[in-house]
N, C-alpha and C positions, 0 to 999 in steps of 0.2 A: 674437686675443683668445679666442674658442672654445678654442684648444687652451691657453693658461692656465687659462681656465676647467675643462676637462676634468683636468690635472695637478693642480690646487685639488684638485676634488674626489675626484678618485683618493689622494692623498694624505694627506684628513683618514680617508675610509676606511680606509684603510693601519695610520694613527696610531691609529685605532679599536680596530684588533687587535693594538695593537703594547700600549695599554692594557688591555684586555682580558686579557693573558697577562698582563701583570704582576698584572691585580688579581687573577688565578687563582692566580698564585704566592705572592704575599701574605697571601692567603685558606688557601690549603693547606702555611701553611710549616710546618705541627705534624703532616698527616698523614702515619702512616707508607704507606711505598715510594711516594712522590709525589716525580716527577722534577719538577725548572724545565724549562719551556716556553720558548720564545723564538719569537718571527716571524722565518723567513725572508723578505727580499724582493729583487729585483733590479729592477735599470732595465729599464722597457719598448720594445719594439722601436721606433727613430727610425722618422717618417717624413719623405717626403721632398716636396719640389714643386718649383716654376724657379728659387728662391733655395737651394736646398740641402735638406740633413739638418737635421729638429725633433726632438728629444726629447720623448717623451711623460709623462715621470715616472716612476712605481716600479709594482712588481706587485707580490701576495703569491705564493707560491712555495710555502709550509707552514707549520706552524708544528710548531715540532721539538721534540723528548722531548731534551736531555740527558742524557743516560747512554754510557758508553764499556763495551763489550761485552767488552772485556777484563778490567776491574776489574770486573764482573760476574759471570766465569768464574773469576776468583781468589778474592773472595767467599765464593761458592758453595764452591770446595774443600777454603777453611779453613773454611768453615762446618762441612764436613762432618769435617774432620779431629778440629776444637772440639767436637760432636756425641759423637765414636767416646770420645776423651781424657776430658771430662766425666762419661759415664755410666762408664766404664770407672774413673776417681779415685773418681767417689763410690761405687761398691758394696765396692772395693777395702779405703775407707777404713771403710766399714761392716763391714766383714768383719772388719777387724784389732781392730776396736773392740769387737766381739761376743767375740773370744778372751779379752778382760780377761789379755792377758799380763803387764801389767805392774801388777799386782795384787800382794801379796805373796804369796796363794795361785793364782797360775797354775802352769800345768803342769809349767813347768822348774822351779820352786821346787820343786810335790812330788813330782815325779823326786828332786829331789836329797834331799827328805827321806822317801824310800824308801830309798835306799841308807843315808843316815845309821842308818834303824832298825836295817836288818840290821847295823851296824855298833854297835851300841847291843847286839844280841843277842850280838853275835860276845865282847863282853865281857862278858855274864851270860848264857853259854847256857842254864843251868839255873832263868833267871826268867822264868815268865808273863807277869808282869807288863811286861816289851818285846815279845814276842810279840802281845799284843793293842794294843800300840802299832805296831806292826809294820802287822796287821791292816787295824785304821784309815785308817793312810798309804795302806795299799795299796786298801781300796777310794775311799780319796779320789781318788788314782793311777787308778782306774777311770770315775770318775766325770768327771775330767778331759779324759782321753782320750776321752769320749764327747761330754763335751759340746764339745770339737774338730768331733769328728763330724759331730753334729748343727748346726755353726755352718756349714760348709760345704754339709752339707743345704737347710738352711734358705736359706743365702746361692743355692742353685741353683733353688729354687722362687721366691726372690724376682726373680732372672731372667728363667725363661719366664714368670712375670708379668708383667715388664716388655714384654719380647717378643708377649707376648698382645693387648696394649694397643694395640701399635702398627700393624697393619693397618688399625682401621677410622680411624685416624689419616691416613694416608696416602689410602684410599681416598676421605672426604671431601675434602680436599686435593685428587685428581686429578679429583671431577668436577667441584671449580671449575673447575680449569684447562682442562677436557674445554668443560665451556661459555662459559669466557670464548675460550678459543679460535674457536669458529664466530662468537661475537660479533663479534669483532676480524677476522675473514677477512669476513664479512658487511660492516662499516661500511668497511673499507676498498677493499671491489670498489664499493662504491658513491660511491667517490669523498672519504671521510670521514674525518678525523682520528678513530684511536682512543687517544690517548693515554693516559686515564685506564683504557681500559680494562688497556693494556698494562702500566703502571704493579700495577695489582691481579694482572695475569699474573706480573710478574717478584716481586711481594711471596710469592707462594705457592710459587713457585720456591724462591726465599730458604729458604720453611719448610721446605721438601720437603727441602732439601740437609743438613742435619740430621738426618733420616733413613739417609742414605747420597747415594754418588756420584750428582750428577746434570747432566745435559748437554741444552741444545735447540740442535736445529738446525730451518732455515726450505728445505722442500720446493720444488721448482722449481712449482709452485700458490701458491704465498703460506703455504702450510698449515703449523704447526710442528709437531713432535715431540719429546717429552721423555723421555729415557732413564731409567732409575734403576737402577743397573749398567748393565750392556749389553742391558740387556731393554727396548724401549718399553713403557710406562707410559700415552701420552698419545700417540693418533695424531687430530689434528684435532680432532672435537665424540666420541670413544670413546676407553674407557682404561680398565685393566685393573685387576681386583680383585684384592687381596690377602685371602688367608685365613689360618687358624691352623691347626696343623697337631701334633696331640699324641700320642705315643707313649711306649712303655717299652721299656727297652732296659740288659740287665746289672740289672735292679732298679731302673732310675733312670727318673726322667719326664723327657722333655722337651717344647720349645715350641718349632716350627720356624714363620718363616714362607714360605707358599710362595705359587705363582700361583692361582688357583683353577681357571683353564682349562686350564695345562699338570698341575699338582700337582707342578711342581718349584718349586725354589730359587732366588732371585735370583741370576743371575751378574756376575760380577765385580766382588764388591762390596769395596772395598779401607778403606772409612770410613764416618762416621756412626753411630747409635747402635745400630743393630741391628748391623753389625760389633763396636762394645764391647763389648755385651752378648755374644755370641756368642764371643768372645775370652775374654770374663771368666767364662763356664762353660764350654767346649769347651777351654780352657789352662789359664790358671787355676786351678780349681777342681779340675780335674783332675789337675794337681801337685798342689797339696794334699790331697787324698783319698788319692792314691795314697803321699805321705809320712805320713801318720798310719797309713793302714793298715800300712805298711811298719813304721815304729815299733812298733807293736803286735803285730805279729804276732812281729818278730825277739826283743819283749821278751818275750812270753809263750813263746816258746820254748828262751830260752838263759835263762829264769829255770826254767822248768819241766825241764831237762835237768839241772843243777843238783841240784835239790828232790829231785829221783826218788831219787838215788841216798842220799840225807841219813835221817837218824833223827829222829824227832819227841822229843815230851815225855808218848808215852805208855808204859803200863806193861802189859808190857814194849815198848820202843822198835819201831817200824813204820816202815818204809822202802817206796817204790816210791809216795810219792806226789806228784801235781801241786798247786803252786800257783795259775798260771792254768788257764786253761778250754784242753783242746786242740785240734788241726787246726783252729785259727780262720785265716780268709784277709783279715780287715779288721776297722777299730778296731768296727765296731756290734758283733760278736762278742767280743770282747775282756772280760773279765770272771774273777774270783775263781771256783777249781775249787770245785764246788757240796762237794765234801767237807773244805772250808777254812775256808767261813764259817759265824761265828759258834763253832767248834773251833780258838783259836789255840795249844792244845796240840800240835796237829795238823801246826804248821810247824814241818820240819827244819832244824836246824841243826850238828850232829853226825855225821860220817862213820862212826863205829863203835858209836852208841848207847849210846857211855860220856858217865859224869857226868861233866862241863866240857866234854867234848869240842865245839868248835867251829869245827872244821874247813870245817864244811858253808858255816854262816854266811859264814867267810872268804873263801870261793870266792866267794858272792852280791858280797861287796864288791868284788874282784876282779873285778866284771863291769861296775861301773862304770863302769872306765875300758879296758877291753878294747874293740877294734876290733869288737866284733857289727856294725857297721852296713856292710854290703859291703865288710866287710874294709878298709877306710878310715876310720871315724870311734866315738868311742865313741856310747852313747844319749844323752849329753848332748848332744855337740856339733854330733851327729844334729840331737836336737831346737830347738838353739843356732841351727843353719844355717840351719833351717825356719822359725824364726820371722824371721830376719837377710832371708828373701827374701823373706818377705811382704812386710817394713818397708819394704824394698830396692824392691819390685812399686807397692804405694802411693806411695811416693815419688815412684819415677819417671814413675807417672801423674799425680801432683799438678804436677810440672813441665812436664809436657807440658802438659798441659789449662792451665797458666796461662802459659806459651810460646804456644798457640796460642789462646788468648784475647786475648793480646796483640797477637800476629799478626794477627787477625779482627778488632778494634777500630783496626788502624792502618789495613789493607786498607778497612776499613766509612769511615774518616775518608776517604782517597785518594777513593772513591769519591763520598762527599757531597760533597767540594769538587767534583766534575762535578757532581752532580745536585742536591743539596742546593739550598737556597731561602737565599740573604742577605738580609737585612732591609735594611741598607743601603745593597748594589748594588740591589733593588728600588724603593727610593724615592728612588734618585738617576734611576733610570729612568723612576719615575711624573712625577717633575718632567721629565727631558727630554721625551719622547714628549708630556706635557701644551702645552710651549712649542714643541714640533714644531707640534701638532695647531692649536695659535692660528695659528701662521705658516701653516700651511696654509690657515684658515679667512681667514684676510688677504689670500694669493692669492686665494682666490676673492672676496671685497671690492675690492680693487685692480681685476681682469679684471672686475666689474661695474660699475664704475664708469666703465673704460674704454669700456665697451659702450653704458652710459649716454651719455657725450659723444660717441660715433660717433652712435648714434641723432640726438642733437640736433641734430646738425651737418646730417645728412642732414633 
């Protein structure tokens, strides 16, 4: 009777904690990175006497975190891949939207209606009055090309902005993790479930991975470590700063982030948002920069090759001058030769400085469609391409980033159905465990009462 008695009461304990976690689960099915709980238990070791082997009932054993450490590592790499994709669509998409190409007066528009003018001259060489149409175009044509420029500029300080932002980001982030760590090594040498605490470990993970690549492993001490590339970040209850890191280089700023101890670069860093970023001004931007400057400079020079040789509409006619500005090496230099503007007398169109003669002009027009651009494209189609790759660049990050959102939300579902909280598996459970817990409390009623008529008896 003692050992009913004893399984009674070992059991309603049992049933105690087996309530207990559901009502923890119940309670926390809204908070985020909170795993379900569940009571491990096994049967107790039998014992034995001259009649044989007794069972003694159940033991508690733990009480376990749900979570699979796999879909956790998956998780995490589309997290960070959704991070790199994300910032990288949205600047991309910012960028294209600042060109206002499709505007009726963007840039290829007064390209083409640059040539049109000189083509407007080439049939009234001897009128002013296209000349300073001409003019106009052409410094709208400048003003174009700069404000290209400056979209790209701009687009690169909005960058290492971004960039700037993001160390003391992470660096909060790592001393959580730096202290829930000793925590969680702390409760558990003492014998202690940390679940909640681990649960707030793996949620900061989560955020960290978004950042860029990140990976824990668990040290033969119990102690974990968290990578971020291949650099530790978090070794135990210490973890490293990040800083910002700004210089200038070719005329440009940048915004690097580095270690603060070593003063290098995170290695290996292959995703997350400071790869986007980094991507999107270190590639990027840098195509682009280097196509408008290229644009500008090829057009200021095969226009002004041109001009030189042409006759204006002064009296008597003047030859050997430029229309753009010269030896420019990129579009910020790019501009109307200071002896042009506001002088649209001044523009050749005339090969012999005879009246009609518009020969000169013809030539401009003829340049239209001539291969100036590495002997491969004309400047339209130059500038045609250049827009085709941006659209092309956007795009393809827009699909990524919503490919890999998709990806991270089926990966994120896989995963809640381990850890995640059901309402209706939990309150099928509160009812079991509750009618466990009577039965058990019945054993120990039954074994008392047994006890009672022994007593009497005796």
């Amino acid at each position: 009777m003692l050992n009913m008695l004893h399984i009674g009461m070992k059991s309603i304990l049992l049933n105690q904690q087996h309530l207990n976690a559901t009502s923890q689960n119940i309670a926390n099915m809204d908070t985020d990175g909170y795993s379900r709980q569940r009571v491990i238990q096994e049967s107790s070791a039998p014992i034995q006497d001259a009649l044989g082997y007794y069972g003694t009932g159940a033991d508690l054993v733990r009480i376990e975190r749900m979570r699979d450490i796999h879909l956790d590592e998956k998780y995490r790499e589309e997290s960070s891949q959704h991070g790199s994709w994300n910032k990288l669509s949205t600047r991309l998409e910012e960028f294209e939207t600042s060109l206002n190409e499709t505007d009726d007066n963007g840039l290829s528009e007064t390209l083409d209606e640059f040539w049109n003018a000189w083509d407007a001259i080439a049939d009234n060489p001897d009128d002013i009055t296209y000349r300073q149409e001409l003019l106009n175009t052409a410094e709208m044509l400048v003003t174009k090309i700069h404000d290209f420029d400056t979209a790209v500029k701009d687009m690169r300080k909005t960058v290492n902005d971004d960039l700037a932002q993001i160390p003391d980001k992470i660096n909060a982030i790592s001393e959580q993790l730096a202290r829930l760590n000793k925590q969680i090594y702390t409760t558990e040498q003492e014998g202690r479930p940390a679940n909640d605490l681990r649960d707030k470990f793996d949620l900061l993970i989560d955020e960290l991975s978004q950042y860029g690549d990140v990976t824990v492993t668990t040290r033969s001490d119990s102690t974990m470590v968290v990578y971020l590339g291949s650099d530790e970040i978090v070794k135990h209850d210490h973890f490293r700063e990040l800083v910002v890191q700004e210089y200038e280089q070719d005329g440009q700023d940048f915004t690097n982030i580095i270690w603060k101890d070593t003063r290098e670069q995170i290695s290996a860093l292959h995703n997350g948002e400071i790869q986007g970023l980094m991507k999107m001004r270190d590639e990027y931007l840098v195509d682009y920069q280097n196509r408008i400057d290229n644009l500008a400079v090829n057009l200021s020079n095969s226009v002004n090759l041109v001009h030189y040789y042409g006759y204006d509409l002064s009296d008597p006619p003047v030859d050997s001058r430029y229309f753009f500005s010269t030896g420019i090496t990129s579009a910020e230099e790019f501009n109307l030769h200071s002896g042009i503007i506001d002088h649209p007398e001044r523009i050749s169109a005339s090969q012999e400085g005879e009246q009609g003669d518009n020969r000169t002009a013809l030539a401009m027009v003829d340049l239209r469609e001539s291969l100036s651009m590495n002997g491969e494209q004309s400047f339209n189609s130059y500038l045609a391409s250049t827009f085709g790759k941006i659209g092309r660049d956007s795009l393809d990050a827009q699909n990524r980033k919503d490919l890999s959102s998709a990806t991270l939300e089926q990966t994120d579902n896989f995963r809640e159905s381990v850890k995640g909280v059901s309402m209706d598996e939990e309150s099928a459970n509160l009812i079991k465990f509750q009618k466990t817990y009577q039965a058990a409390a019945k054993i120990v009623s039954v074994a008392d009462e047994l006890l009672q008529t022994i007593i009497a008896m005796v």
